[in-house]
N, C-alpha and C positions, 0 to 999 in steps of 0.2 A: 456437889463439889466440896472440899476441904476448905476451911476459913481459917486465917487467923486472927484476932483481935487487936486492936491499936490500943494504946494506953488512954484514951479518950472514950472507948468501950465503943468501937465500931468495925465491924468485920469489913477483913479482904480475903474474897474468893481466887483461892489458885489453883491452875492446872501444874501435876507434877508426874515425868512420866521417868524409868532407867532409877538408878544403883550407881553409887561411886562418887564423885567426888562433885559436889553442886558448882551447878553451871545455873544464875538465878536472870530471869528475862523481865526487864522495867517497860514497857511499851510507851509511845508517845501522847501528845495532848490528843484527847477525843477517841483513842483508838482503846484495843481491849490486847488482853492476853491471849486471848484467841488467834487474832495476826500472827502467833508463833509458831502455829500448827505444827508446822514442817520443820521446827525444829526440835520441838517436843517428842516425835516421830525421829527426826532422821537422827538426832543426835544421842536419845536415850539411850544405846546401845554401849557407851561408854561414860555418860556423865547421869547424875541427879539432876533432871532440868525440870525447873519449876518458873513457870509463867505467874505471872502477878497483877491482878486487875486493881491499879491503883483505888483511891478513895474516888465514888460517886462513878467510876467506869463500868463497863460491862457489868457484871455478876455483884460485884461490892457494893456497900452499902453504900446510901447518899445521904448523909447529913446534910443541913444546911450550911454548915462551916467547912472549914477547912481549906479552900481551895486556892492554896500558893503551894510555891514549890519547895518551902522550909519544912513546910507539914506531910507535905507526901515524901518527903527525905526522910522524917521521923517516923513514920508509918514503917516505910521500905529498912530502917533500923527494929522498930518493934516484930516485922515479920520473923527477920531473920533471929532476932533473938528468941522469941517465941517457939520457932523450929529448929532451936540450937544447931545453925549454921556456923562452922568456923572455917577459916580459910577459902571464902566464897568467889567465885570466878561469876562479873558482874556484869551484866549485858546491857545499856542503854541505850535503846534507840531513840531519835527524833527528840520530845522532850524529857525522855528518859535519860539521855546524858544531863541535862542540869539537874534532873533528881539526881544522881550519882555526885555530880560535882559540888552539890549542897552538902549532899551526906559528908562528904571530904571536909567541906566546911565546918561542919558541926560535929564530926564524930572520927575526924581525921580517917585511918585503915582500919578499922577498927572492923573484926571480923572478915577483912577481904584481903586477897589475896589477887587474882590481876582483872585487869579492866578492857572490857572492848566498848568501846565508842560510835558509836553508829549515825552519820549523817545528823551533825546538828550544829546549827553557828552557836560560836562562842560569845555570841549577843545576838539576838532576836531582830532589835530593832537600832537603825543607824540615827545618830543627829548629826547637826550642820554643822561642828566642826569637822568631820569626818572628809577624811579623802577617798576618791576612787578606790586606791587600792587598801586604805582602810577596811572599806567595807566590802571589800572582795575578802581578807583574811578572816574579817569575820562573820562574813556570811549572811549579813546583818539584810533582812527579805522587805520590811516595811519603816520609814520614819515614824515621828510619834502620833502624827496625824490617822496615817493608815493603818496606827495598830490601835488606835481608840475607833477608827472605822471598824474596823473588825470586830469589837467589843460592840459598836451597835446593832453591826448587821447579825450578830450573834440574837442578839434580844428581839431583834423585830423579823428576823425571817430564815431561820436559821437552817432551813433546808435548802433552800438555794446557796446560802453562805457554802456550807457542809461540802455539796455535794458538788459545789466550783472547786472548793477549796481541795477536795480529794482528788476530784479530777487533775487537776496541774498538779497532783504528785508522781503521778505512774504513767510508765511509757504505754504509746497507741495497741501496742500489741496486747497490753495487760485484759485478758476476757471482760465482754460484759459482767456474765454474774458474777465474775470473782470482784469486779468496779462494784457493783451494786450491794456483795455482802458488805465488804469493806465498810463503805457509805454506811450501812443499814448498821452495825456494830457500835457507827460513830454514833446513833442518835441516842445509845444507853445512856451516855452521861446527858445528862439534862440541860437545855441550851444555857440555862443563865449564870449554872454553875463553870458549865466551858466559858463564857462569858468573862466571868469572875477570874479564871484560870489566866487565858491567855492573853490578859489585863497581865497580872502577876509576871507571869512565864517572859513573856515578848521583854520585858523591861529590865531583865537581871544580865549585866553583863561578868560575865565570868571568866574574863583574863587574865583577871589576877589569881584564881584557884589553879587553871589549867597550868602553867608552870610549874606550879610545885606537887605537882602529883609526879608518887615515887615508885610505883606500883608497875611490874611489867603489862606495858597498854597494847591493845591493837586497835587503829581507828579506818574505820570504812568510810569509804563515800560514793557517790554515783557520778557518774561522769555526763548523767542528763538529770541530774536532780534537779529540783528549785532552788535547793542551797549547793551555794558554790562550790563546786569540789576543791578549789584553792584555798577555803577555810579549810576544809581535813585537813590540807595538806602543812595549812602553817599551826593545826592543832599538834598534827605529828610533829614542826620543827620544835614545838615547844615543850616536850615531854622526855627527857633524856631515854632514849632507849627503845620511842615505841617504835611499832610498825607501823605500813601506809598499804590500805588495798582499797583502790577506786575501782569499783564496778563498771562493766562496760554492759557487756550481756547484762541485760533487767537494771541497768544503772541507774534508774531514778530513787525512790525516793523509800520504796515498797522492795528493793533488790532481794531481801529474805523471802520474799513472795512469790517475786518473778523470777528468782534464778536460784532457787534455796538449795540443790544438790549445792552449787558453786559456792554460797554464802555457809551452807556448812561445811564445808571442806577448809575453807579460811581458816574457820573458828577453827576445826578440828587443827589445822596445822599450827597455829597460837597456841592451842590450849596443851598441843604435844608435849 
């Protein structure tokens, strides 16, 4: 596979398939570039789609450092500069949107041109002053308790963590072996650096960026995900301009997976 280099001297492995004008795919915590299969495939046909195995994921290297989400914001900047990308249309799913939404933080538009959003709370994790429907808009899946849970059972047993944790993302219908590659994808990145990650990842609330992004958005959600499709939906009221497509068909968590004709047809109709 093709690599590019970070400014810290550490390759990331991308898949890149089509001609025209880049369409670039961020995957979420623990998963790979691979997950995009089907879009890499169905969407070539009109755009540059180039998949990206964040730091320590699938194919990329694993340094001992790195693993917050400021860092893999800078990486996903060094790529694109590196492949002299300009005017890039930016695909984040899961914890790929707060990669994206750092990037904004730190490098404002720089290089991009419009944004899809894909299934992710606009905070990770809720506290006790929160209300109800606080934490319905943003989506917010553990308190601080249950996400430093998660950071242990990461360290002490992380294939049972993994492979619960995958399960509650995807609808009953979704195949065994396609459950099981999934699963088996996620054990690239090394437990203590996903550890280390979803430590980081789960604690950044990002309300205050989502507002001010200027960029024509489109944001997806699943209508049986784990995260509340009513976060998409107040992601969308807070974006002047974007669109809202809540998945029904494959609506959980993996909807590019399990309903990918549908989920590139979206894109396709955004990216028209």
């Amino acid at each position: 596979m093709p690599y590019v280099t970070t400014n810290d001297g550490y390759r990331l492995q991308y898949q890149e398939q089509g001609r025209g004008e880049p369409l670039v795919l961020i995957h979420g915590w623990s998963q790979t570039a691979a997950m995009f299969k089907h879009q890499l495939d169905g969407l070539s046909d009109s755009y540059r789609v180039i998949a990206i195995d964040l730091r320590g994921h699938g194919e990329s290297d694993k340094p001992e450092h790195g693993y917050r989400i400021s860092r893999l914001a800078k990486d996903v900047y060094d790529a694109l500069a590196e492949l002299g990308l300009q005017r890039v249309n930016l695909l984040g799913w899961s914890m790929g949107c707060s990669v994206i939404w750092s990037y904004l933080d730190l490098f404002g538009t720089e290089r991009l041109s419009r944004l899809i959003l894909v299934d992710e709370p606009s905070w990770v994790m809720h506290t006790p002053d929160q209300t109800a429907q606080d934490i319905a808009n943003t989506g917010a899946i553990v308190d601080a308790t249950g996400l430093v849970g998660l950071y242990n059972a990461l360290r002490t047993d992380a294939v049972a963590t993994v492979t619960g944790f995958v399960g509650g993302m995807v609808t009953k219908s979704m195949p065994e072996d396609l459950k099981a590659w999934v699963i088996a994808e996620n054990f690239k990145l090394p437990a203590e650096y996903a550890a280390r990650l979803v430590l980081n990842h789960g604690s950044l609330d990002w309300r205050d960026v989502i507002p001010r992004i200027s960029l024509p958005t489109l944001v997806i959600g699943g209508k049986y995900s784990h995260v509340n499709p009513q976060s998409q939906v107040w992601i969308h009221e807070q974006i002047a301009g974007s669109q809202l497509e809540i998945f029904e068909e494959g609506g959980a968590h993996f909807m590019f997976l399990e309903a990918p004709e549908r989920f590139n047809q979206v894109v396709r109709n955004f990216l028209a």
